[in-house]
N, C-alpha and C positions, 0 to 999 in steps of 0.2 A: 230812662225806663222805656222798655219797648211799649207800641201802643195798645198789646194784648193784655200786658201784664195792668191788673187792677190797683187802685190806691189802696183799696184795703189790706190786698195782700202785703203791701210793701211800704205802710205809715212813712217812712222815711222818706219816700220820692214826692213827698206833699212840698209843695215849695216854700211853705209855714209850716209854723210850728202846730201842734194841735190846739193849744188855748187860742191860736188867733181864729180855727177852724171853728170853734168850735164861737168866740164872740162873733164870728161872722153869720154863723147860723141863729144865734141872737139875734142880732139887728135884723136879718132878711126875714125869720120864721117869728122871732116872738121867743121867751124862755119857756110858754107853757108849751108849744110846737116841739121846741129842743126835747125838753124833758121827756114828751108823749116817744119822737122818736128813739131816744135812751131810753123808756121804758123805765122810767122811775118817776116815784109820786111827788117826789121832793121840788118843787120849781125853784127852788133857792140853788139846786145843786146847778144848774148852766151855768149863772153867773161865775160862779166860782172855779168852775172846769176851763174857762175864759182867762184864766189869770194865771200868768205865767208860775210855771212852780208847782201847781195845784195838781192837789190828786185829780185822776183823770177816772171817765165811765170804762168800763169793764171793756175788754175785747168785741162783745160783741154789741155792746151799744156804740163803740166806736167804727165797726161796721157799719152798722148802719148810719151815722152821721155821717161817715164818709160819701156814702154812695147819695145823700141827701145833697150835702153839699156839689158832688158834681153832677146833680140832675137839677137843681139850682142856678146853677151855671149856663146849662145847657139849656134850658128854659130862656133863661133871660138875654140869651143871645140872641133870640128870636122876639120875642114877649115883653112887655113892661115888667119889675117888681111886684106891682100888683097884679097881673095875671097869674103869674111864678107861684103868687103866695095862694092865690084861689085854686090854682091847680092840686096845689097840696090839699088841701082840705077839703075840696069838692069831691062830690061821686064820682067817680072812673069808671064811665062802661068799660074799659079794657081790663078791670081790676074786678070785674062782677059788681061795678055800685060801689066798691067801697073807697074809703078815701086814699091817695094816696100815703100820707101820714101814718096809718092804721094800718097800711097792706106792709109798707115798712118796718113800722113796729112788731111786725108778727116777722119779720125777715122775709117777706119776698122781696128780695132787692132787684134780682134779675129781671122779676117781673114788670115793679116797678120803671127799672129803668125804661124795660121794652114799651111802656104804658107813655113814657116819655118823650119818647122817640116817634113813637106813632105821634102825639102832641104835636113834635115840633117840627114835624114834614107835613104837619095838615092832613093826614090820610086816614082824620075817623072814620071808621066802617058805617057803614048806612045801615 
């Protein structure tokens, strides 16, 4: 996959399967995290999207897990787990205050990411 091309665009170039994407953002986020990012009320439905087989969340919650999962990554390359995890859910001046989690959930991914990015070069704005 060239390095422009997105995971979203291209599910297939995930080096896993999606259930494993998706227990991984289980263990790192928590199911109620998963859920709020897929934007459904159901916290029973992560578990389950985890298991190979299993129907899977809609294109566009799976958008958005994707881009979760690799700002997840990217985070923790730099950061402990639990930083990773507070980042998500903390305020984000780069996000207007809101959480990343939430800014997600509404689909600003790009933004997000960029909100990530800035994170992990250490280049908060003063």
């Amino acid at each position: 996959m060239p390095p422009t091309e997105s995971v979203e665009n291209n599910p297939a170039s995930v080096p896993y399967g999606v259930s494993e994407m998706v227990a991984n953002l289980n263990s790192f986020l928590g199911v109620t995290l998963v859920a709020t990012l897929a934007n459904v009320s159901d916290r029973t439905l992560p578990p389950s999207w985890a298991r190979e087989g299993a129907l899977l969340p809609n294109g566009e919650s799976l958008k958005r897990l994707f881009a979760a999962q690799r700002i997840w990554f990217q985070i923790t390359e730099v950061e402990t787990e639990t930083i990773a995890r507070v980042w998500f859910i903390g305020k984000n001046p780069e996000l207007g205050g809101q959480a990343p989690v939430m800014a997600l959930r509404e689909g600003k991914i790009t933004e997000t990411e960029l909100a990530a990015k800035i994170f992990t070069k250490g280049s908060w704005p003063e």
